[in-house]
N, C-alpha and C positions, 0 to 999 in steps of 0.2 A: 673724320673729316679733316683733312689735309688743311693748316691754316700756313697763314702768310708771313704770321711771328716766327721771327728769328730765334737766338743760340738764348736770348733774352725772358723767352717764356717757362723757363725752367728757375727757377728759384735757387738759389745757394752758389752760382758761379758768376764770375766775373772777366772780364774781358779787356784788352785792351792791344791797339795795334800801332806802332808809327815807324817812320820813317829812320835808318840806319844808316845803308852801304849806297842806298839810290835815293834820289829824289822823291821818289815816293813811297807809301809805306810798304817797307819788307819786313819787317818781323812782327811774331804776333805773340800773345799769350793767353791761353786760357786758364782759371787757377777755381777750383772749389772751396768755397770757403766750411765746409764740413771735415770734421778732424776723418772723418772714420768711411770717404768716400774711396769708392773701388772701381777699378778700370780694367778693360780688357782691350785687347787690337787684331786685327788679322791683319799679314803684311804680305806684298808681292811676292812671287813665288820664284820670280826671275833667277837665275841663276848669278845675276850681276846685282848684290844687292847693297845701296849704300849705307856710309857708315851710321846714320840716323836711327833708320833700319836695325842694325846689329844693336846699336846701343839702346836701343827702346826692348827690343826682346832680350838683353840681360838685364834689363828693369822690370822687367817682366817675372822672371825667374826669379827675383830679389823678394818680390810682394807685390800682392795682390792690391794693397792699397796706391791709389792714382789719384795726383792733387790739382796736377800741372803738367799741360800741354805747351811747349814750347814751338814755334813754324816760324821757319823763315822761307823768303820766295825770291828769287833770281839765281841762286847758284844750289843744285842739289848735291853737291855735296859727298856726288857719288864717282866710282873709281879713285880715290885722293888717298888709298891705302894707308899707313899705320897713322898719318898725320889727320887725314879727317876722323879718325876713331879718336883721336886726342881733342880733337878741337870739338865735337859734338857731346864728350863727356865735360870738356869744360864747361860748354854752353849750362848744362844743366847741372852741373854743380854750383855757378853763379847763380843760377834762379833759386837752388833750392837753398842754398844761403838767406837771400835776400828775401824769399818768403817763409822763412826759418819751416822746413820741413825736410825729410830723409829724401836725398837722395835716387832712393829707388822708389818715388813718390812720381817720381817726373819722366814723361814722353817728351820724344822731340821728332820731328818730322823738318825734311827740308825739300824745296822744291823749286826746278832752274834748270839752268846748262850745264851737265855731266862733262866733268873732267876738271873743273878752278875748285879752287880751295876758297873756304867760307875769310870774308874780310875779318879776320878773329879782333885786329882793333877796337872797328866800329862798331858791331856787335857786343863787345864785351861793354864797351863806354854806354849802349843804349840800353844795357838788362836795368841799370837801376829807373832812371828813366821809365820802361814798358811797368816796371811792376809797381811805382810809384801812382799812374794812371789807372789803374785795373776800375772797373766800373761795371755796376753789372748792367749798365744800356750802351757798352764799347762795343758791344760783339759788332756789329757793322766796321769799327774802325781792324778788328779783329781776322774780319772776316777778308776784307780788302787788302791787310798784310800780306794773304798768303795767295793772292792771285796772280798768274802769269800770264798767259794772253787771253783769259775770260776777260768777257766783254761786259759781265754782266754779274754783280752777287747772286748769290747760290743758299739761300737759308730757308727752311719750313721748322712746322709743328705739328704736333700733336696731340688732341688731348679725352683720354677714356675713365671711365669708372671702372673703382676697381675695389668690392667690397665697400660702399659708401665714399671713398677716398678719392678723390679727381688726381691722376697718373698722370703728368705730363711726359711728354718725349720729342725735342730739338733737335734738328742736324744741319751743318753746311759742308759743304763743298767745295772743291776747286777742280777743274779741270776741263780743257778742251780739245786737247791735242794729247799724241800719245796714250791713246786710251782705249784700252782692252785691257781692263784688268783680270788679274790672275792668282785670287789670293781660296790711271792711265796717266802726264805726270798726274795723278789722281791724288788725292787726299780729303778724308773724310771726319769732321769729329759728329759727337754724337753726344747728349748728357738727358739725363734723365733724374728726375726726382724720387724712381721707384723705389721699394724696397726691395731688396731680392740680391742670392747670395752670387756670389762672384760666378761660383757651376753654373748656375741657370746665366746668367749675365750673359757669359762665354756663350754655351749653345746657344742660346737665342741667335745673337752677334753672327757666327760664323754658318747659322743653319739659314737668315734673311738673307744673308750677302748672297747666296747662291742664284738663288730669282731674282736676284736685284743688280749692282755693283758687278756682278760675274757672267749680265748677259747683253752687257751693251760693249760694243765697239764703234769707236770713229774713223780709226785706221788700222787696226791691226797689231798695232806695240803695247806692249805690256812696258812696262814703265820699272825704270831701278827703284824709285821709293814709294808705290804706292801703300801705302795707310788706311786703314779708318780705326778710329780709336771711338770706344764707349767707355763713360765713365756714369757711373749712377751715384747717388748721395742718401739716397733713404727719407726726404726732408715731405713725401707727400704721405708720410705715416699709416699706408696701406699694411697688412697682414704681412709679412714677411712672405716671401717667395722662395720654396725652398726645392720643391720638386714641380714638375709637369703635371701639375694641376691647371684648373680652370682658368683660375688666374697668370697662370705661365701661360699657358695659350693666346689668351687675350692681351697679356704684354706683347708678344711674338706677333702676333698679326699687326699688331698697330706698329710695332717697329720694320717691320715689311714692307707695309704700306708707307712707312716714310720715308725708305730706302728707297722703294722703288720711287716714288717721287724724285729725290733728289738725284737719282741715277737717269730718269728720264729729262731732270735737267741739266744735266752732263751732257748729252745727246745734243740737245737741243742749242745747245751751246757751243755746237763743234765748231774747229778751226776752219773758217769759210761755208757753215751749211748755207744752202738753201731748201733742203727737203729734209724732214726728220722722219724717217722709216721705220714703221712696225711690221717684224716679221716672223710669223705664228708657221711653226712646223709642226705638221698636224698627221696622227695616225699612222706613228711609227711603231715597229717593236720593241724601241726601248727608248730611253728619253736622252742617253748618252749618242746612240745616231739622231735621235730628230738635233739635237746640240751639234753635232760635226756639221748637217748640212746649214742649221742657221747660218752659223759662224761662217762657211767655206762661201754661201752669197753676200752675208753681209760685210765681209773683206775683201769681195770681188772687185778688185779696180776697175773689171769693165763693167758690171751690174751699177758702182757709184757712179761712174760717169755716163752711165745711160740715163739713170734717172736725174741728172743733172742737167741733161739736154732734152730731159721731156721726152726719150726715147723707147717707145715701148716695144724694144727688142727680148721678147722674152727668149731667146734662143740662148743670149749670154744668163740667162737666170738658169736654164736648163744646163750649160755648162757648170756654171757652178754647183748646183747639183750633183753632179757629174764627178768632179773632180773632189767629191769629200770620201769618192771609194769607199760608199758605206756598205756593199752588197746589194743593197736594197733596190725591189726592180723597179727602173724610173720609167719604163711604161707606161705604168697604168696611172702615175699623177695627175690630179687636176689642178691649176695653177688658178689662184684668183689677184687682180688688182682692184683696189680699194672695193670689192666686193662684186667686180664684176668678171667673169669668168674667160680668162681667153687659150689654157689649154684644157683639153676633156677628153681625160682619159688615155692621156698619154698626145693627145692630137690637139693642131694647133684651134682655135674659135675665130679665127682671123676675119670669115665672111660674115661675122656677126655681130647686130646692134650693138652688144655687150664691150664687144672689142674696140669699136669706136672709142664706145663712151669711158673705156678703162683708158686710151689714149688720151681723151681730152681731161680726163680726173690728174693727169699727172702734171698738171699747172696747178695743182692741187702744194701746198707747205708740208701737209702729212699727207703721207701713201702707207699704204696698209697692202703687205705683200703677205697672199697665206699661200700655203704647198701642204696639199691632201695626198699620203702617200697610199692610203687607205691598206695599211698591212699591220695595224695593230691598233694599241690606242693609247700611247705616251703621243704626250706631246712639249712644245717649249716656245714660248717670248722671247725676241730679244731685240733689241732697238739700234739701229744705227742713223747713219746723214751720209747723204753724197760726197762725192768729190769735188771741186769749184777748183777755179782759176786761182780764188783767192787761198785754199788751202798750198796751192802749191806755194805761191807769193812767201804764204804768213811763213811756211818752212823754209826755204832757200834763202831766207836771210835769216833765221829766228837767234842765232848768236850777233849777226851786226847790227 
């Protein structure tokens, strides 16, 4: 059961977020107060990836032990070549100073307009400051640091049995634009009180992300610095977690289920939605094409702005389709909206009740798009939002 506690229901870590280079809060920190806590990350896949990014995966490579999350929000920090790779290792050598821990103890993550170099001043004058405040009920001031035009905080819970031992598991979010991850400006942390070794940590981490984080888009951009970092601490004194056992399982579903949560509040949160879109590709031959045709409608600029206008032209749903050149014969699809059927079998359902009423369901917030290819039986979710007036807006000025 999906709860409403924040970064705050997990025991051993601390938080704290204020204000820096802007008015209001940019930077953020999260810190474990456990000597012998371990982290792991998946990072964007992008070809352009900032310096945060690079220096988090040689922290990476350094050790496996992770104490300290560093974020900042308004300038990401990315394209700034050899100078942002110097200023993001300062960033985290000052934190891990001041919370007397190594070095390769600490992630950093930054999030903003691509291309300015981080205010290294104001920043460096705010580390003592952010780590003086740490609190482990900041996560909200924490959580706010690292947001850019969400409208809205982004935090859930988790919490299961696990060999007698109550498992907790927290995550937040940011992001509403830019968001097709590929591992949107996205950024994710994660903390858990589980016991369980770094191996299992990682799989779990990077096997959730797939169904979760990897199948929602708002627009289509993968993002320079997307992140999500997990960091576990041991402090819910469960059986240690060593292989894909019972207990691996059931850690992995419950962090799936919180992923998927918070990636459906990504969605939800897009830059201008008015409709948040579930779209189920069903009874294909493999689950890599039913994935090309989700993706190819749900980046469809004319599919987002038809359902943005309340327009039940499935003909542009059929192009896209069409256009993910999956081989696969689009004849014989059956198309449904919000459950009600308006292509069969390849042909339109236009003269029927069903079709009406699939038109008037789309003054509906959530629409539920499925596509029955009926040629196999992989299938795949994945969740997107229209196009609005106001996405265009929030973009074409998003640096003035």
């Amino acid at each position: 059961m999906i709860s409403n506690k924040g970064l705050n229901a997990v025991q051993g870590f601390k938080f704290s977020g204020i204000a820096s280079c802007t008015a209001k809060k940019s930077i953020g920190l999260l810190f474990s107060t456990v000597d012998n806590t371990i982290g792991t990350a998946v990072y964007t896949r992008s070809d352009v990836q900032a310096a945060p990014i690079i220096v988090s995966k040689k922290m990476d490579s350094l050790s496996e032990k992770k104490r300290a999350v560093l974020i900042n929000s308004g300038i990401a920090n990315a394209f700034t070549g050899r100078q942002g790779l110097i200023d993001a290792e300062k960033c985290i050598s000052e934190v891990s100073k001041l919370l007397d821990i190594d070095l390769a103890e600490c992630y950093i993550a930054s999030t903003g307009v691509i291309g300015k170099t981080l205010d290294m001043d104001s920043i460096i004058n705010s580390l003592s400051n952010l780590t003086s405040v740490l609190d482990q009920n900041g996560n909200n001031d924490f959580v706010e640091a690292i947001m850019t035009t969400d409208t809205r905080q982004k935090q859930a819970s988790i919490s299961f049995d696990l060999g007698g031992k109550q498992v907790n598991i927290a995550a937040c979010a940011k992001g509403s634009g830019m968001i097709m991850p590929d591992m949107a400006t996205m950024l994710s942390v994660v903390v858990t009180d589980a016991a369980i070794t770094h191996q299992c940590l990682d799989k779990a981490l990077k096997a959730a992300i797939e169904d979760t984080f990897n199948c929602i888009t708002v627009d289509g951009d993968t993002s320079t610095n997307d992140s999500v970092f997990l960091l576990a601490n041991g402090l819910a004194g469960n059986e240690m977690i060593e292989c894909e056992n019972e207990d691996y399982n059931a850690f992995y579903v419950n962090l799936k289920n919180l992923l998927e949560h918070m990636a459906k509040q990504i969605v939800d949160d897009g830059e201008g939605i008015t409709k948040f879109i579930t779209i189920d590709i069903k009874n294909t031959p493999t689950k890599e094409l039913a994935k090309k045709v989700a993706f190819s409608v749900a980046n469809s600029p004319l599919v987002k702005t038809a359902f943005y206008g309340e327009d039940l032209n499935w003909g542009r749903i059929l192009m896209a389709v069409g256009k993910a050149m999956t081989g696969m014969d689009c004849g014989i699809i059956d198309i449904y909206i919000n459950g009600y059927r308006i292509v069969n079998h390849g042909e339109s359902e236009i003269d029927t009740q069903d079709y009406e009423k699939a038109k008037e369901s789309l003054k509906n917030r959530k629409i539920n798009l499925e596509i029955d290819f009926k040629q196999g039986k992989s299938c795949i979710r994945v969740w997107t939002c229209d196009f609005s007036l106001d996405y265009v807006k929030i973009n074409a000025h998003y640096t003035t």
